[in-house]
N, C-alpha and C positions, 0 to 999 in steps of 0.2 A: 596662466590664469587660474587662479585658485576656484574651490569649489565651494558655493555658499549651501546654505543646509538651512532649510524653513524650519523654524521652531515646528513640532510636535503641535495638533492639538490635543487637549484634556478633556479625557468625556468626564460629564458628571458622574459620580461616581454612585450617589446616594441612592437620585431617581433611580437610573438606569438600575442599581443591584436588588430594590423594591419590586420594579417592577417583571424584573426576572423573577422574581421568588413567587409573585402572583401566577406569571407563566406558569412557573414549574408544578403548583399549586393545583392549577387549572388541568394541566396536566394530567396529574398521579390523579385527579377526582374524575376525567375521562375515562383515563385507564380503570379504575376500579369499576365504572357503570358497565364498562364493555367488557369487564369478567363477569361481570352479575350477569348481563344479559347473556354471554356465550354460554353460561353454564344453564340459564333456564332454556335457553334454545337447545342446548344438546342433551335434559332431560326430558324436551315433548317428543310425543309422538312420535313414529318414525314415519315420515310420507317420501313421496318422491322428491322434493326436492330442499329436503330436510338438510339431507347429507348435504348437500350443494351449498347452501346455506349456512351449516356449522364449517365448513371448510372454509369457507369464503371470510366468517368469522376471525375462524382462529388465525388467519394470513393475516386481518385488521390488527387483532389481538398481538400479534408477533409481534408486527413493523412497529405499533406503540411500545411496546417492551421494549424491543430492539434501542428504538429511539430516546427513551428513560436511562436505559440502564449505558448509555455510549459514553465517552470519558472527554466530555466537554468538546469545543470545537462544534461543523458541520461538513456534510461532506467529502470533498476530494483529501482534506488538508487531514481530516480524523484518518482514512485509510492509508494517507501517504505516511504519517507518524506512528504510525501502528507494523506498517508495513518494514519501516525503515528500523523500528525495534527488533522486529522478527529478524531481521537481516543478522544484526549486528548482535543479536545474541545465539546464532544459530551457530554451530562448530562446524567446520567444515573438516569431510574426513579426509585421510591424507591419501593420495592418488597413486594407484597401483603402476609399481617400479614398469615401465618397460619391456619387453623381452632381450634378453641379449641378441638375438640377432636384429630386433629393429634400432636398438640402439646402436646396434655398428655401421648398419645402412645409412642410419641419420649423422654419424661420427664421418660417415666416407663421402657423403652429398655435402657435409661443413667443407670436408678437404678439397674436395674439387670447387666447389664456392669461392675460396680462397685463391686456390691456384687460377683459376680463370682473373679473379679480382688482379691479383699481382699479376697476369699476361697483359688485362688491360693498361694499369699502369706503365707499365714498361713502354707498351704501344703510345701512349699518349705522351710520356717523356722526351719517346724517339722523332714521333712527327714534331712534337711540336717543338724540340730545340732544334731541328735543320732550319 
């Protein structure tokens, strides 16, 4: 049975890329009121719950940044390609030799591995051609 394959829909391309540039627009003109105002909030007066307040700010002020300056995409799939960069250009260092003696421990647990393996054979060749 062969496999049929649905044509692809075609998003508009015009609307849709207008209307992102409004987005983005919209955006950066957010972002820059909520610099204006972090910064006149963080030259008043100092009260109690000032600091509380320019904190609470600048966490707003981040996640907008944060969310501007991210390299297209939305979540899971921006970290998963980001992550999967990190991976894949990260070297990995080369793994310290062994000691000789664990190496000969792991040399003598292969040998007996072996010798039991060929015991079993034998046993299953012998019951089973009588």
């Amino acid at each position: 049975m062969a496999i049929t394959r649905r044509p692809r829909r075609r998003v508009a391309t015009t609307g849709s890329v207008d209307e992102l540039n409004a987005l983005v627009a919209a955006l950066i003109k957010e972002n820059s009121q909520l610099k204006r105002q972090l910064a006149r909030l963080n030259t008043a007066p100092a009260g109690s719950s000032s600091s509380a307040n320019a904190r609470a700010l600048g966490a707003i002020a981040l996640k907008v940044q944060r969310a501007l300056s991210s390299s297209g995409g939305t979540g899971r799939n921006v970290s998963r390609r980001a992550s999967a960069a990190t991976r894949t250009s990260r070297t990995r260092t080369p793994r310290k030799p062994a000691s000789p003696e664990t190496q000969a421990k792991r040399l003598a647990a292969l040998a007996r591995a072996r010798e039991a393996r060929a015991a079993k054979r034998v046993a299953t060749t012998e019951s089973g051609g009588s």
